[in-house]
N, C-alpha and C positions, 0 to 999 in steps of 0.2 A: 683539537683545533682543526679547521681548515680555511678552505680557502672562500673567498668573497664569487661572486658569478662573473665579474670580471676578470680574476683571476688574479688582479693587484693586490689584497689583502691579506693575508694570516686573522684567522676572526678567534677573537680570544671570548667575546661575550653576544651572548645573543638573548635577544628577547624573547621569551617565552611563547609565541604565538607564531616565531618567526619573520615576525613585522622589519624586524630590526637587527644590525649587528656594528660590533664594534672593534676594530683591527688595525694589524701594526699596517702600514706599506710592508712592502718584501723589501724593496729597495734602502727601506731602513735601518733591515732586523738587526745588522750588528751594530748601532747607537746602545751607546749607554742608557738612553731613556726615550724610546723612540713619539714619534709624534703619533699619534691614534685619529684613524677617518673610522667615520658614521656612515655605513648602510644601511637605507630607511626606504619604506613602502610610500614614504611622502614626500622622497625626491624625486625633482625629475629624471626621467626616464629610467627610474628603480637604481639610479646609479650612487655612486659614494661623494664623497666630498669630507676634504679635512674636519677635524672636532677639535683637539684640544692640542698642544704642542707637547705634550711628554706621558705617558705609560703613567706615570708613580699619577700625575692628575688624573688619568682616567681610573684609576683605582681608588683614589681619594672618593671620586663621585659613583663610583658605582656602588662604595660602601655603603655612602648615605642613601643612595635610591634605592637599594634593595632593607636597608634599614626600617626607612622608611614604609617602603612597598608592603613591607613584612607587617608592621604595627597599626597602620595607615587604620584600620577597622578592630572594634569589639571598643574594650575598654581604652586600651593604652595610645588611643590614637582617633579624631574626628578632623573632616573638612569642613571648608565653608567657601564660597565666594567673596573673591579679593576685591572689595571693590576699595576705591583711592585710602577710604577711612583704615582700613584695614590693615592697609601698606603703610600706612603711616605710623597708626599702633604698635605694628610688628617691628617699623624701623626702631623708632625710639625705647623702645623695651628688650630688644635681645640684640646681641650683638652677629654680623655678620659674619658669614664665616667667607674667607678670604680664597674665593674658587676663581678662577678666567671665565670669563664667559660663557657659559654652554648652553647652549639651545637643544629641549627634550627631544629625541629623535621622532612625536608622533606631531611634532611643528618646528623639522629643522631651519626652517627659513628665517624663522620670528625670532620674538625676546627669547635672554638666556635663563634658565630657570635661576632664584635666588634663596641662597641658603642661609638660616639664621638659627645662634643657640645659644640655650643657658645650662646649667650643669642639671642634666635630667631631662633635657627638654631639644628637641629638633624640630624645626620650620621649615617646610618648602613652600615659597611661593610659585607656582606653576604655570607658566604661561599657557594663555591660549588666546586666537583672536576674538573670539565670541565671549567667555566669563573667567578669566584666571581664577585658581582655586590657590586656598592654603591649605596645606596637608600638615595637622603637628602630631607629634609621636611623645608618649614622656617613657621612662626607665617603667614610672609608676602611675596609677590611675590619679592620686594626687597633682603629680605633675601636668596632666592634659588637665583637670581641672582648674589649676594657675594660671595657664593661657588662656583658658575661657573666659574669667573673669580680668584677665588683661587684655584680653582684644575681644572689643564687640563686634560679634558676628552671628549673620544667619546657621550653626554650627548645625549639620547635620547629627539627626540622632544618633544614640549608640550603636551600632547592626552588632546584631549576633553574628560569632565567627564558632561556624559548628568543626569540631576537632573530628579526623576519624577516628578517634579510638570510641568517641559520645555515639561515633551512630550506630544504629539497631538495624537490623536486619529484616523486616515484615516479611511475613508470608500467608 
């Protein structure tokens, strides 16, 4: 762990690219469940600002985003763009899953992202100003195929996810 460029955070997760991180206050640490701020490359002035009011929430959602993030491509997972039709599919078909608010750290300002599931099966709807996306993941290739025939969408094809142990060495 360390500390945020401020110097106010303990950063328990960080975004792979460095974009982003996410941390108790100091002034918090001995709470039993403390509240977690988002430092992002897309707030102003690179600075933090509150996320979620408890620790066990931010690990709730980190589960799923990195769940997600993980499956998001090859077989067990395709996107598409959200458009209203989409949102409404998605609403009346799977059940929400019951998160506060939270806004993706690469559009802290805007909507909260929205999580939706069935047994086997993960929804994110993803904010963005320009095209929100749905991102769904199944357990099984079966299961992404279930949501494709229950929400019509533009789905992006399958991408290949090349594993390293697949690649070869050329010389």
């Amino acid at each position: 762990m360390l500390l945020d460029p401020s110097g106010e955070l303990l950063v328990f997760r960080s975004e792979n690219q460095g974009c982003a991180g996410w941390g108790i206050p100091l002034d918090h640490l001995g709470n039993d469940d403390p509240p977690v701020g988002l430092l992002s490359d897309h707030l102003p002035d690179r600075g933090w600002r509150p996320h979620l009011d408890h620790v066990s929430l931010a690990c709730a959602e980190l589960i799923l985003s990195e769940a997600v993030m993980a499956r998001r491509y090859g077989a067990y997972g395709r996107e598409c763009p959200a458009a209203a039709k989409i949102i409404t599919a998605v609403e009346a078909a799977y059940r929400t899953i019951a998160l506060p608010p939270c806004p993706p750290w690469y559009f802290p300002q805007g909507a909260p992202t929205r999580w939706f599931s069935a047994p086997g099966k993960r929804l994110c709807l993803e904010p963005d100003p320009d095209e929100p996306g749905l991102v769904v993941v199944g357990q099984a290739e079966t299961d992404v195929l279930e949501i494709l025939a229950a929400v019509p969408g533009e789905w992006a094809p399958i991408e290949s996810v090349e594993r390293e142990e697949d690649k070869t060495i050329s010389g």
